[in-house]
C-alpha positions in Angstrom: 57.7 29.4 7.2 57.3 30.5 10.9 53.9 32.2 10.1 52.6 29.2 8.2 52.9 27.1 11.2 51.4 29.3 13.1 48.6 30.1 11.0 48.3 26.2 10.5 48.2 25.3 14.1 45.4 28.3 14.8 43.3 27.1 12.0 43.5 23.0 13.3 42.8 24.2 17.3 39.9 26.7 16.1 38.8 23.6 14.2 39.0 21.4 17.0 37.4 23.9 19.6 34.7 23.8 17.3 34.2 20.5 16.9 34.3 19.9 20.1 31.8 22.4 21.4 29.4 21.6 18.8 29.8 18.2 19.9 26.2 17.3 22.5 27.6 15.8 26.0 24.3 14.9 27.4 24.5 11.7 24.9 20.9 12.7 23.6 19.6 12.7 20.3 19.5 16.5 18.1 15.7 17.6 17.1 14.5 15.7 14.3 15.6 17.5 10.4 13.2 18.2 7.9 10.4 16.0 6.3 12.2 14.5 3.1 11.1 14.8 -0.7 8.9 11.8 0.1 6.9 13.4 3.0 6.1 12.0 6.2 5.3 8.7 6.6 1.0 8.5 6.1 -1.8 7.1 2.9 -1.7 9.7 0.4 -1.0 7.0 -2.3 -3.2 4.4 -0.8 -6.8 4.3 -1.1 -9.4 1.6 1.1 -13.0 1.2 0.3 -15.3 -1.5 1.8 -17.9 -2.7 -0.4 -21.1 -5.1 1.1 -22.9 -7.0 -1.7 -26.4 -8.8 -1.2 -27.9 -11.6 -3.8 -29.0 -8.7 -6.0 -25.4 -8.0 -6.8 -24.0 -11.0 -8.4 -24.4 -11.9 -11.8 -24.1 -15.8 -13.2 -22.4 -16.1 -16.4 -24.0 -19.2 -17.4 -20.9 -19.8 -20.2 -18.4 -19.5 -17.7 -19.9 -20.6 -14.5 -19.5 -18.7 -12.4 -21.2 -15.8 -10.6 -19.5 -12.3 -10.2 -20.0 -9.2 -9.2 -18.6 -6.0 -10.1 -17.0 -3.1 -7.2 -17.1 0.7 -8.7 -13.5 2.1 -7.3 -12.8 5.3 -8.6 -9.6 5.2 -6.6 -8.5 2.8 -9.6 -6.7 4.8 -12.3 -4.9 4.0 -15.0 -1.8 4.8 -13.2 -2.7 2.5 -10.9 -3.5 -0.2 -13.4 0.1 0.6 -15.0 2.2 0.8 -11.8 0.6 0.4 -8.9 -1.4 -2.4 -7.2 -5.0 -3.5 -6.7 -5.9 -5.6 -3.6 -8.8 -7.5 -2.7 -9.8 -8.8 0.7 -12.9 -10.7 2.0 -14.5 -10.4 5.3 -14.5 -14.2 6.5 -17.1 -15.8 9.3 -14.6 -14.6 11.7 -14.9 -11.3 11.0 -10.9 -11.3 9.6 -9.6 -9.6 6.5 -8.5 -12.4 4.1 -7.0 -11.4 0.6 -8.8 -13.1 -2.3 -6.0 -15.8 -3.7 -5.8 -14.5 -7.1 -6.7 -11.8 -10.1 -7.6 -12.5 -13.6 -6.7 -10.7 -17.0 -8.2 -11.6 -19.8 -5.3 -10.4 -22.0 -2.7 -8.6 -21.7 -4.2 -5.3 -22.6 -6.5 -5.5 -20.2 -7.2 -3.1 -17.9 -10.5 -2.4 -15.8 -10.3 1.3 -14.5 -12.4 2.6 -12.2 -14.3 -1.2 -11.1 -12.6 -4.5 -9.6 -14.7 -7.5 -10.5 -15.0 -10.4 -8.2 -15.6 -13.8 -9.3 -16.9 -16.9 -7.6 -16.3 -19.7 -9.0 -17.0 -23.4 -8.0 -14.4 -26.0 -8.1 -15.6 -28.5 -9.9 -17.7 -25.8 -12.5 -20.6 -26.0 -11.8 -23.2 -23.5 -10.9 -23.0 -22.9 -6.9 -25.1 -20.9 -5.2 -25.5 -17.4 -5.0 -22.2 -15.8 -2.9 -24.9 -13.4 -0.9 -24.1 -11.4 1.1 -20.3 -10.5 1.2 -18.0 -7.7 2.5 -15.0 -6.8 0.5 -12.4 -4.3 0.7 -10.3 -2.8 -2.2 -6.9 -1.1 -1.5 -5.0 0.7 -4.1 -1.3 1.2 -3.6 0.3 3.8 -5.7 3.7 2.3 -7.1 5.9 4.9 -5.0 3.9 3.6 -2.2 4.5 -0.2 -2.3 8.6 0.6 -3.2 8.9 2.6 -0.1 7.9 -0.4 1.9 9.4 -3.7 0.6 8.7 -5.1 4.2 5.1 -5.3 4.3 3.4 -8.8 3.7 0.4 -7.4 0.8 -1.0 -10.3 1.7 -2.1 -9.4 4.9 -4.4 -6.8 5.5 -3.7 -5.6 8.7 0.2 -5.2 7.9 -1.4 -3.3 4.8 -3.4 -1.5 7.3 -0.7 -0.7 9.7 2.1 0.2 6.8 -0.1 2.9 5.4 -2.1 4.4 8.2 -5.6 3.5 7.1 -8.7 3.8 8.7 -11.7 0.9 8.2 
């Protein structure tokens, strides 16, 4: 009984030496561990392209009314158009990023891979005038991407911007 006390009380004040030494006393933070499975913070699944259109661009769909032009993104797969998202924004007169307010699918098995299209449309339906000249930007968010940052505001760009690193 004598040596298990003994043996006891050597193993809890080795363990508290430890403890204690290993312990920092400057109060400052240890070097930073590893990277995690998800990698460092950065864009690998996000993708930004800005397009510029002119009057030659835009179609009129005289059916339909409206006028509407159509963006080749490669960055758009069909893992994207299963999971992920697709956002449009369009350079205003201020030279801001606004997103356009909404996207379109003609049914539900829908899917446009590879090309956003963007539509103007007047109000009341009736043929406006040729959109011009126009700046867009397309940003493609792989799923993994938008779940790891339930905090940004997609509908702002330059949150989008600042979230994922990217460069206009």
């Amino acid at each position: 009984m004598r040596n298990f006390l003994k043996i006891t009380t050597l193993i809890i004040v080795v363990g508290l030496v430890t403890l204690i030494n290993g312990c920092a006393k400057d109060g400052k933070d240890g070097a930073p561990g590893p990277t995690g499975a998800t990698g460092a913070t950065g864009n690998a699944n996000v993708s930004s392209a800005t397009y510029s259109t002119t009057s030659s661009n835009w179609g009129y769909d005289g059916t339909n009314q409206y006028w509407y032009c159509n963006l080749n993104a490669s960055s758009i797969t069909s893992s994207i158009v299963s999971t992920g998202a697709v956002l449009v924004y369009i350079e205003t007169s201020t030279n801001t990023w606004a997103q356009l307010p909404r996207t379109r699918a003609i049914s539900s098995s829908y899917s446009r891979i590879g090309n956003v299209q963007v539509i103007s449309q007047d109000t009341d339906y009736t043929q406006g005038p040729n959109p011009g000249t126009q700046k867009f930007k397309v940003v493609t968010i792989a799923s993994g991407a938008k779940i790891t940052n339930p905090n940004v505001d997609f509908n702002d760009y330059y949150q989008v911007k600042a979230a994922f690193n990217l460069k206009d």
